[in-house]
Structures are given as structure tokens and as C-alpha cells.
C-alpha positions in Angstrom: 96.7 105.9 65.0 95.2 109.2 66.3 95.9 109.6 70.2 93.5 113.1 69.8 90.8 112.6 71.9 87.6 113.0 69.8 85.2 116.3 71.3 82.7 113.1 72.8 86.0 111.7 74.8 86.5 114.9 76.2 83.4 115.5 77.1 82.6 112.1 78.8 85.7 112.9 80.7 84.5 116.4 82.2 81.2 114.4 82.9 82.7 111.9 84.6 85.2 114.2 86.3 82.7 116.8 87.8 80.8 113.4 89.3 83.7 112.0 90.7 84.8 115.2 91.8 81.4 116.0 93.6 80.2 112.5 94.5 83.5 110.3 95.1 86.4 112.3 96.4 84.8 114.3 99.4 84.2 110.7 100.6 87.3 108.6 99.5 88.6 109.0 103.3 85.3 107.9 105.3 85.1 105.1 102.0 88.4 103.8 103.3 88.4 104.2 107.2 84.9 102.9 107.5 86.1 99.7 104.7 82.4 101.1 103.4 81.0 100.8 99.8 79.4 104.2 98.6 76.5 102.8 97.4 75.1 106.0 97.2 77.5 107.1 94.6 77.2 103.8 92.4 73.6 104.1 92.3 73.5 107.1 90.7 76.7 105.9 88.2 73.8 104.0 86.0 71.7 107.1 84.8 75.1 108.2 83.2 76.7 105.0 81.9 79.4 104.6 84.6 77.8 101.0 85.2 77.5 99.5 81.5 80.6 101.1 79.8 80.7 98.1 77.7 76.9 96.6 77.4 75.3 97.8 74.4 72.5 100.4 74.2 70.1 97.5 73.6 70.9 95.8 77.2 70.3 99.5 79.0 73.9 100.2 78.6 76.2 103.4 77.5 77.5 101.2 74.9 81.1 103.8 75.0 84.1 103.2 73.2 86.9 101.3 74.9 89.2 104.5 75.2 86.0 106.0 76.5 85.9 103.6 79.0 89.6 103.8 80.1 89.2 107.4 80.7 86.1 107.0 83.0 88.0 104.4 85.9 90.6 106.7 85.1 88.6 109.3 86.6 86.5 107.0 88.8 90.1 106.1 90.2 91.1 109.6 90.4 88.2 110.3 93.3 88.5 107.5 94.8 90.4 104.5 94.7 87.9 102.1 96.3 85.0 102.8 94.1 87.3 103.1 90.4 88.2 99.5 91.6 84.6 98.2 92.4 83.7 99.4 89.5 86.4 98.8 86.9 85.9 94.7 87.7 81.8 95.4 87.4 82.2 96.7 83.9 85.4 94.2 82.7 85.1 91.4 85.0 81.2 91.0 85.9 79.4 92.3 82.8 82.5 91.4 80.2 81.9 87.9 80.0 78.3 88.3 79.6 78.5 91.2 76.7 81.5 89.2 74.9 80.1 85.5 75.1 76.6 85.3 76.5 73.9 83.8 75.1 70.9 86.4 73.7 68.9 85.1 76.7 71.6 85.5 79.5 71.8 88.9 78.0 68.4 90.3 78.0 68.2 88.7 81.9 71.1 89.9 83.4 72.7 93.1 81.6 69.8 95.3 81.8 69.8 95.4 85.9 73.5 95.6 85.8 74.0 98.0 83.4 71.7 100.8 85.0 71.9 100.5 88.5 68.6 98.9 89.1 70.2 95.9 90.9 73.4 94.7 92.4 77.0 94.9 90.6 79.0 91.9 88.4 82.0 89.8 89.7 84.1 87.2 88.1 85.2 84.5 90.3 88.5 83.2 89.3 91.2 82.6 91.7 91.1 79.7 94.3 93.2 78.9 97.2 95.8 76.8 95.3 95.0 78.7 91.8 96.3 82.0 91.1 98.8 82.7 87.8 98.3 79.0 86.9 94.1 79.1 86.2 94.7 76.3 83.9 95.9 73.3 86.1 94.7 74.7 89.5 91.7 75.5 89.1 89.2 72.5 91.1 86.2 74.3 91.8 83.8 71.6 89.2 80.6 71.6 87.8 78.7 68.7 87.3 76.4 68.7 84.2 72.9 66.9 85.9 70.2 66.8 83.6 69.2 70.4 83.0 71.6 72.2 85.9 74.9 72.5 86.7 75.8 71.6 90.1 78.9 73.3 91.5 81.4 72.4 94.5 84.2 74.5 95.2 86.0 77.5 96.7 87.0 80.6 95.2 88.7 83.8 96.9 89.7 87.5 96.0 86.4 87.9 94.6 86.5 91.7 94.0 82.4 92.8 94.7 81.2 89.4 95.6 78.9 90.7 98.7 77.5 93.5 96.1 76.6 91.6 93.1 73.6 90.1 91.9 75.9 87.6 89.7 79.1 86.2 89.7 80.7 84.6 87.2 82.4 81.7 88.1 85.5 79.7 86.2 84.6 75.7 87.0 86.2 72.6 86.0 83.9 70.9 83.9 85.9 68.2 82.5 88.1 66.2 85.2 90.5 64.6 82.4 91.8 68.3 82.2 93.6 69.7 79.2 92.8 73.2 77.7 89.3 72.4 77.5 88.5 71.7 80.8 87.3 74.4 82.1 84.1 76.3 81.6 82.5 79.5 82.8 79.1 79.6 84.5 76.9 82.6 85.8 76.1 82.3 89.2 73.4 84.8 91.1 74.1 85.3 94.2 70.6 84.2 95.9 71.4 80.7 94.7 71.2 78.1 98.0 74.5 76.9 98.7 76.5 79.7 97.4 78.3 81.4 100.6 80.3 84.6 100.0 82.4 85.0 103.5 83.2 88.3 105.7 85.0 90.5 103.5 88.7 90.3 103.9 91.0 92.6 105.7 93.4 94.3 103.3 96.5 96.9 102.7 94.2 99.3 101.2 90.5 99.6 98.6 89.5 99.0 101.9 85.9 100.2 100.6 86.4 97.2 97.3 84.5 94.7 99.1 87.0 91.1 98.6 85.3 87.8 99.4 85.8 83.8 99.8 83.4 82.5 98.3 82.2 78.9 99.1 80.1 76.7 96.1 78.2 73.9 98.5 76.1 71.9 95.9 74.9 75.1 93.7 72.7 74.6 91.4 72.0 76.7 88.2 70.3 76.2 85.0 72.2 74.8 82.4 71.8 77.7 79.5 73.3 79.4 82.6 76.5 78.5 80.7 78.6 81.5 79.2 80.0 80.7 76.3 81.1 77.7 75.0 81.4 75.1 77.5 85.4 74.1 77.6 86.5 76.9 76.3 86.3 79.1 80.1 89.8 79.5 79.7 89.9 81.1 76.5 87.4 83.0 77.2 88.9 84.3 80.5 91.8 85.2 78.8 90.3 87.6 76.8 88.3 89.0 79.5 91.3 89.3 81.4 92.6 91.4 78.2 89.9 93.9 78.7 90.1 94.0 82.6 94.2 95.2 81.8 93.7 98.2 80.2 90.9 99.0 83.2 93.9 98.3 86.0 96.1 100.3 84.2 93.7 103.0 83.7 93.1 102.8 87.3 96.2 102.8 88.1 96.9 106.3 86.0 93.7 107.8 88.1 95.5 106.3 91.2 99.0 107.6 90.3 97.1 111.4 88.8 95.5 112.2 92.1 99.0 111.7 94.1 100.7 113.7 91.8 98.2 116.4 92.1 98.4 116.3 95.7 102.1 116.5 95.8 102.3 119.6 93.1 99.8 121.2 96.3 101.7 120.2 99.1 104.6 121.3 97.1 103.6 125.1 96.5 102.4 125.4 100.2 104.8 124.2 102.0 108.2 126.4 103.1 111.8 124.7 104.0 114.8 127.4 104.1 112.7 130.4 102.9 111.0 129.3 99.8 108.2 126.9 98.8 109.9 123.2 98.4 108.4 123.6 94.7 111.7 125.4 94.1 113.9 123.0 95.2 115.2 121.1 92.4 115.5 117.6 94.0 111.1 118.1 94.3 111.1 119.5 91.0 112.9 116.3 89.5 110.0 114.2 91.1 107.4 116.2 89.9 109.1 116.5 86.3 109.3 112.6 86.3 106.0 112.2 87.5 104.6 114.5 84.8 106.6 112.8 82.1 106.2 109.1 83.3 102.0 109.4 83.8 101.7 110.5 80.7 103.8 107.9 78.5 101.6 105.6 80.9 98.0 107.0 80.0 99.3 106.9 76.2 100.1 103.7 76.2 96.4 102.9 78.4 95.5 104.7 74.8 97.0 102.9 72.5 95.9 99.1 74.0 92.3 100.7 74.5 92.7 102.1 70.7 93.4 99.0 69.2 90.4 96.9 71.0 87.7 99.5 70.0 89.0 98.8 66.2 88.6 94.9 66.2 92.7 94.5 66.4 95.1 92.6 68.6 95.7 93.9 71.6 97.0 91.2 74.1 100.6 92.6 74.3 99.6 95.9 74.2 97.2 95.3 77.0 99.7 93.6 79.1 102.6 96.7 78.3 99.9 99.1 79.0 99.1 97.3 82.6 102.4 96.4 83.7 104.2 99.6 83.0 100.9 102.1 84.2 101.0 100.0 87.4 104.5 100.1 88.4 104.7 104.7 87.5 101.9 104.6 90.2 103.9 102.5 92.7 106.7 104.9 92.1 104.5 108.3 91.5 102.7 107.9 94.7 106.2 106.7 96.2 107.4 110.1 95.8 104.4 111.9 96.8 105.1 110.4 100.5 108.5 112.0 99.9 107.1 115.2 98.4 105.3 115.5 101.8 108.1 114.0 104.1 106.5 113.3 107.4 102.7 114.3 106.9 103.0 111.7 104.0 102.8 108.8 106.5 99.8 110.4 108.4 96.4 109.5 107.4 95.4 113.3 107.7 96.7 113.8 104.1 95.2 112.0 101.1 98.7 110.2 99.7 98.7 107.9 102.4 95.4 106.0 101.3 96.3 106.2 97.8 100.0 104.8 97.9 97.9 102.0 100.2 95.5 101.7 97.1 97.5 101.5 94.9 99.6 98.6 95.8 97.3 96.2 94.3 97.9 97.4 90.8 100.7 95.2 89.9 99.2 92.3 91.5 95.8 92.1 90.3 94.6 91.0 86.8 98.2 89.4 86.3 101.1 90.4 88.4 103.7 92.3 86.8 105.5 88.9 86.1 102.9 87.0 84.4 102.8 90.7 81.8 106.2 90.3 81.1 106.0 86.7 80.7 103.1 87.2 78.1 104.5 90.6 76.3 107.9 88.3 76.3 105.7 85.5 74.6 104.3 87.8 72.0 107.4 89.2 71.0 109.4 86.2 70.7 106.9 84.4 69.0 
């Protein structure tokens, strides 16, 4: 395995770092404080693929690479934690079931709006109130099969962009006698009567990530509004979920990358005893391990990424990738609140929202438990 990215990699990641740079960051702060979506950044992601990483060219979408894609929430991330999260779950969570398991029709409906910007975002509706890690025996939310529709009842929460999608698609019991082939995924738009998406919630940080409860009273949907095969939702989740990893951990690099940056700043301008602090060795140890720890991190963001672009297995990999990218930002961003002592805790400097933002990492997507129970699992099998 080559970890050289190709002259194309490198140059989608100057792309999508000069946008980020110019479109994202000058606004992470207002983003946050205001718990605003930047619209006005996303819509102009489509023209330049940021909003159909993984539809194909045929569905309007950029069609990239998966180690293309890491390095764009990477970068996303990077400017502005928020938005690299919004849109990491669009591309992996909201489009990713669609691209991997729709029918040809679903596809030529929904991916082309999604993909370029001309409507709403995707969201995956997963967790419920009494079903987080354990998808397979708590999930209730159920679909009823009535002649040509499904009709849904049921409750879902932490649905990452659920008041800025056009479609959301939903994990539903569709077979009360349970077992693993009980469940089912359905798509979902969100003008459908009876579907009620609730005030966004108030959270730690990605205050600008819209996160919703969202409420199925008697929904109704077409049947071929089915993803997939029907009892096999929870397979097919899991390999979503695969996908939507590496994304976290390559958010989580983008997260952990910009606090760095900001510390190696803060570092060189500011004086203690004579000097910058960048000379003191206990601040050069932190920087050293940061350097050394976000890298082994991004490589191994690589490496999971590298290994789903080339038709391979990549569960394990995935989950190592996630759990150990999203626990070096924890402790990189950690250390950039110590880098800048005091001012670290003030919202005046930029390492305040991002250790905020970044707290989610090892939570979302699986927490860092459930990775090590499924890398354990892989290896011992």
C-alpha cells in the first residue's frame, strides 16, 4: 500500500483548503455563537463536489475516491467544525445509503438534488430514546407495510441535519418477531405529513450542526421508498456506519489540525521569563507529541480510506482509524488550552470552540467502546 498522495489528492486538498480557508473559517465563531448553519457556504460546496463525495458522476456527483473524501471533511473540519460535521453525515450518513443500496429509481430522484446543492442536505435517522449502541434490539420506531406504503410510528433523536434535509433515512422495525432481520431502512422526505423534526437541541459544542428529535406520527411513504433490501437495515447500517468512521476520524484530524496550528501561533507570540514559550521544552513536548500523534492518526484515516476505495475489508480498520483519530484530538486540543493557559478558556481565542467541538468525536458513530469492542471482535475472531 502506497500512503503518497496521488498529484489529484493534492490538488483536491488545496481546493478544498483555499475554500474552507476563505468561506468557513472567518465564520466558524459567528457559526457557533449564533448555533447558525452557513448555508451560504454549503450552497456553494455542490459546484465543487463537497456535497456528493461519494454519488457517482451519473447522479450529479464528484464521484471522488474515498481517501479523496477523507481529506475534504478533513479540511472542511479544519475551518470549521460545525459545517465539516453537517457535512461529513450528508455525504456518509444521508447520501451513503442511497449510493450503496438504492434502487436505480431512488437514485435518479434523490442524489441529483443532494449531490449539487440544488436542494436540502441527507440525514440518517438511527438512534431512539432507548436505542443507542444496541440498534438491533432497541430499535421500536416500525413500519407497517399497507398496500403500496409504508406507514411509520416512532421517535428518533440525535438526528445530525434533520431541519436541513430534504430526506432522511430512517432505520424502522419492520418485523415485530425481531431477530437480525427485523429491521429495515426507509427514505423519508422531510415534507411528508406527520413527520415532525423538533427545536434543535442544545449542545456542548457544533453548536452550528443542527441535532433534532424527530417524531414519525402515521408517515406515509411509497413502498419502493424502501432502501435496500427489506430486513436487512441492519446490515446495511453497519456498513454505512463503516464509511461514516473513517469521515469522524477524518474530522476529528481537521478538528485536532486546526488546534495544533493555533497553539504552534500562540506559542511563538507569546513571552513568559524572556523568551517565546515555544522555547520552553515542557510546550515543545506538546507540540512534538501533537505533531507526531496527528499524523500516525491521519495515516491510519489513510489506510481504512485506502482499503475501501480498493473493494477490501475495512471494518477493523475503520473502527482503529475512528477510535484512535478521535481520542489524539481530545488530547491535542487538550493541550492547546494548556499551550494558551488562561486565554485558552476564553471564547476570544479559537481553541475554546474547537476542544468544545470536538468532544463529540468519540461519541458519535460508535463510542470509543463499541470500536474497541468491534476491532477486539475482528481480531479474536
Amino acid at each position: 500500500m502506497d500512503f503518497q498522495l496521488t498529484e489529484e489528492q493534492q490538488y483536491f486538498r488545496r481546493l478544498v483548503r483555499d475554500f474552507a480557508e476563505a468561506e468557513l473559517k472567518p465564520r466558524a465563531r459567528h457559526t457557533d455563537e449564533a448555533a447558525e448553519f452557513n448555508w451560504l457556504a454549503v450552497k456553494k460546496m455542490g459546484p465543487i463536489g463537497l456535497l456528493g463525495l461519494n454519488v457517482p458522476e451519473d447522479y450529479g456527483g464528484a464521484g471522488v475516491d474515498a481517501v479523496s473524501a477523507a481529506i475534504a471533511i478533513e479540511e472542511i473540519g479544519r475551518g470549521c467544525g460545525s459545517t465539516g460535521l453537517a457535512i461529513a453525515a450528508h455525504n456518509g450518513l444521508g447520501c451513503g445509503p442511497i449510493v450503496l443500496f438504492g434502487s436505480e429509481e431512488l437514485k435518479q430522484k434523490f442524489l441529483p438534488p443532494l449531490a449539487t446543492g440544488s436542494g436540502k442536505l441527507g440525514a440518517l435517522a438511527l438512534t431512539e430514546p432507548g436505542a443507542g449502541s444496541d440498534l438491533a434490539g432497541g430499535v421500536q420506531t416500525f413500519a407497517q407495510h399497507e398496500g403500496d406504503e409504508w406507514v411509520i410510528q416512532g421517535n428518533k433523536m440525535w438526528c445530525t441535519n434533520a431541519s436541513s434535509a430534504d430526506t432522511i433515512v430512517t432505520l424502522c422495525r419492520t418485523d415485530r418477531s425481531g431477530g437480525s432481520k427485523a429491521l429495515s431502512l426507509i427514505l423519508v422526505p422531510t415534507n411528508t405529513p406527520g413527520l415532525i423534526i423538533a427545536p434543535a437541541e442544545k449542545k456542548m459544542g457544533l453548536k452550528g450542526s443542527p441535532t433534532h428529535a424527530v417524531t414519525y406520527d402515521n408517515v406515509r411513504v411509497p413502498y419502493e421508498y424502501l432502501v435496500g433490501k427489506e430486513g436487512y437495515g441492519l446490515q446495511h447500517t453497519l456498513q454505512v456506519l463503516d464509511g461514516g468512521r473513517i469521515g469522524i476520524g477524518a474530522l476529528s484530524i481537521g478538528l485536532a489540525q486546526a488546534a495544533y496550528e493555533e497553539a504552534i501561533k500562540y506559542a511563538k507570540e507569546r513571552h513568559t521569563f524572556g523568551v517565546p514559550i515555544a522555547q520552553h521544552q515542557a510546550i515543545q513536548w506538546m507540540i512534538a507529541d501533537a505533531a507526531t500523534q496527528i499524523e500516525a492518526a491521519r495515516l491510519l484515516v489513510y489506510k481504512a480510506a485506502w482499503l475501501k476505495a480498493n473493494g477490501k475489508p475495512f471494518t477493523k480498520e475503520a473502527s482503529m482509524a475512528k477510535l484512535f483519530a478521535t481520542e489524539v484530538s481530545e488530547k491535542v486540543c487538550f493541550n492547546a488550552i494548556q499551550i494558551h493557559g488562561g486565554y485558552g478558556y476564553s471564547a476570544e481565542y479559537p481553541v475554546e470552540r474547537i476542544y468544545r467541538d470536538q468532544r463529540l468525536m468519540t461519541l458519535g458513530e460508535g463510542t470509543s467502546e463499541i470500536q474497541r469492542l468491534v476491532i477486539a471482535r475482528n481480531v479474536l475472531t
